[in-house]
N, C-alpha and C positions, 0 to 999 in steps of 0.2 A: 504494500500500500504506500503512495508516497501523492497524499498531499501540499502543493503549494499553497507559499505567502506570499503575498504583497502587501506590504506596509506605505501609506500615506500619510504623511505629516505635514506641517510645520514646518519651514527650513529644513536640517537636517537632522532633529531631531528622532526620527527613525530610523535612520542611517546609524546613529549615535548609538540606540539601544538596540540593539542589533549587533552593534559591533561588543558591547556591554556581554551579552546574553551567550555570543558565541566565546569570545575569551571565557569566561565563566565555566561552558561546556566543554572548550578545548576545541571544539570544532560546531561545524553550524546544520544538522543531520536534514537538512533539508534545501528544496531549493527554494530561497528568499529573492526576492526584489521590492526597492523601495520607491516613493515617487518622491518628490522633494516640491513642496506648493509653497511660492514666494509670493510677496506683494503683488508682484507685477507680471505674474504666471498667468495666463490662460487658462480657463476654465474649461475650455472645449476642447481644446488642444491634448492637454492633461489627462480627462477623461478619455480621448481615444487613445492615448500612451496607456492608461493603465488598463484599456481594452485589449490590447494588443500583448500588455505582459500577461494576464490571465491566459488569453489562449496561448504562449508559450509556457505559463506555469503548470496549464491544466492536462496534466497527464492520463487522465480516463477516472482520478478521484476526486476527483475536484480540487479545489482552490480558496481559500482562504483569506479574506481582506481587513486588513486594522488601521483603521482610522485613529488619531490622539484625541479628535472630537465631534463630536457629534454635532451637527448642525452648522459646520464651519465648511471650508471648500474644500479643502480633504475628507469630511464628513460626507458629503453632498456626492464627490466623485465615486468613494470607495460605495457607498448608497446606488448609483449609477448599473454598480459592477453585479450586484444580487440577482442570482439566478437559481429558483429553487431546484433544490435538490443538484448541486452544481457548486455555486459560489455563495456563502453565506459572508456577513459583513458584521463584523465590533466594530464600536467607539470606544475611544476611553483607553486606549494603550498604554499599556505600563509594560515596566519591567518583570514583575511577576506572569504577567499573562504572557510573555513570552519565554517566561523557563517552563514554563507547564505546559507551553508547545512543544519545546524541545523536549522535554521528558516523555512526550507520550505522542511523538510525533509519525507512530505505528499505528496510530490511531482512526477508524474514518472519520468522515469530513463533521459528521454528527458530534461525533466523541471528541474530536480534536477541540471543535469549539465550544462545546458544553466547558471542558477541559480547562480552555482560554478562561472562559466566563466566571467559571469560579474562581481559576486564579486569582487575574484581576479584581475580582470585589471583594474576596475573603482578605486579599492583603491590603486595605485600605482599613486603618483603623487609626486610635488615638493612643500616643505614642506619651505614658507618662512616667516620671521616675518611683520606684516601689517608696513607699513609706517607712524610712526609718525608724522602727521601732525602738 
């Protein structure tokens, strides 16, 4: 089974955690691509680039797309990309949701993102020091 990503961000921010996630793992067990959305980027342009990396990422298991936000131009594009049963799409990319790609990146496209989803929001919490007793 082998699953692709595309990652959409913010400058290069997903380029960034990406490069985080595979040092971490030693290696990056999949194949990724990222988009990099600037001020002054095209919106239409961009969406057919990241049409164009799905059908080179989509190897008969589908393909996987993360957004850093939902509702923003990276949100919007990688939103563009959803194709049931095919290409599913997260917001909201962190670093946790993509070690638990990698970790379970034998995963189908189901599982991989379920996978993603808890990652991501299980590791979002409030971070305070224990109480001195």
């Amino acid at each position: 089974m082998s699953i692709g990503l595309l990652i959409i961000t913010h400058n290069n921010s997903g380029k960034e955690l990406l490069q985080t996630a595979t040092k971490m793992f030693g290696h990056c067990p999949m194949e990724v691509r990222t988009i990099e959305v600037h001020n002054d980027s095209d919106p239409e342009q961009l969406t057919a680039q990241a049409a164009d990396l799905v059908k080179q990422l989509d190897s008969g298991d589908g393909v996987l797309v993360l957004a850093d936000m939902y509702g923003s131009t990276p949100g919007n594009i990688a939103t563009a990309m959803y194709q049931e049963n095919r290409i599913n799409v997260l917001a909201g990319l962190n670093l946790p949701m993509l070690a638990r790609i990698f970790n379970y990146s034998q995963l189908d496209l189901t599982g991989i993102t379920d996978a993603a989803l808890t990652g991501g929001q299980k590791s979002i919490i409030e971070c305070r020091p224990k109480n001195q007793d």
